[in-house]
N, C-alpha and C positions, 0 to 999 in steps of 0.2 A: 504494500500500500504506500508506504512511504516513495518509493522511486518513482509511482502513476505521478505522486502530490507533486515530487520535486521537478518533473519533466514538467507538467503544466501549471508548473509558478514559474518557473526559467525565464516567460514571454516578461515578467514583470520588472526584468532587467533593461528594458528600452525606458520606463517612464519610471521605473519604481525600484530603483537599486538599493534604496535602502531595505530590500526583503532579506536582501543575504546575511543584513545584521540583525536582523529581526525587529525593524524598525519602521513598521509599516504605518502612520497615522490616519489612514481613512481606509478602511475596511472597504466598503461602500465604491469608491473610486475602482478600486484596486482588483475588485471582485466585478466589476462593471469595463474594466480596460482588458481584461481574462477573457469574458465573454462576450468579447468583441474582436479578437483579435483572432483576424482571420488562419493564422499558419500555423493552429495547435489544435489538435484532436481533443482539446476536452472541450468544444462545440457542441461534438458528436456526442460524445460522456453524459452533457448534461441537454440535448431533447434540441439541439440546432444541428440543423441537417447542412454541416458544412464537406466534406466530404464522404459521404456517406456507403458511397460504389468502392471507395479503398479501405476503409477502416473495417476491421472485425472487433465491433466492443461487446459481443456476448459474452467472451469467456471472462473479460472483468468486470466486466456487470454483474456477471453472475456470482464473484467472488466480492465484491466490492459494495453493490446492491444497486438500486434502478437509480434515474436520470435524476429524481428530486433528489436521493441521499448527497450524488455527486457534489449540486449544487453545496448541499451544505456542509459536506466535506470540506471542497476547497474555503468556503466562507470560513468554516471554523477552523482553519489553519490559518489565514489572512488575522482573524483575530484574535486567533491562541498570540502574535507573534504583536499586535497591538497590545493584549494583557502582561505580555513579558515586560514589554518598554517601560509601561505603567509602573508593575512591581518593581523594576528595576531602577526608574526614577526616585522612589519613593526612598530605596535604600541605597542612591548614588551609586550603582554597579552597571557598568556598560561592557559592551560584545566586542567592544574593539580592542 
């Protein structure tokens, strides 16, 4: 599960590099620039039929669960990675 998450967070390196430090401030954004961006398979993943004649997502659907879990999968990794920031301002500890 982890490497699906990490291959379709990657696109968020053109507008949103601070993902790598877990420094993401708008969820929302960030999860809206994902599923829009046309050149990553998690369109497919989550119920946008953006290449659909190349991709096989049964077999991680079926391990991973349907199009809405998708959704909120990546969402709650975007804001697992806002919650860290928070906690980690709170007790002056940074990623870099």
């Amino acid at each position: 599960m982890y490497l699906t998450m990490y291959i379709h967070l990657n696109p968020l390196d053109y507008d949103f590099k601070e993902w790598r430090i877990k420094k993401i401030t708008n969820t929302k954004q960030a999860f809206d620039y994902l599923s829009n961006y046309r050149w990553s398979s998690l369109l497919d993943y989550i119920g946008k039929k953006n290449f659909p004649s190349i991709i096989q997502k049964d077999f991680l659907l079926s391990r991973l669960g349907n199009e809405e879990k998708q959704k909120k999968e990546i969402t709650g990794w975007i804001e697992s990675f806002d919650q860290i920031n928070k906690e980690n301002l709170n007790r002056n500890v940074t990623f870099e």
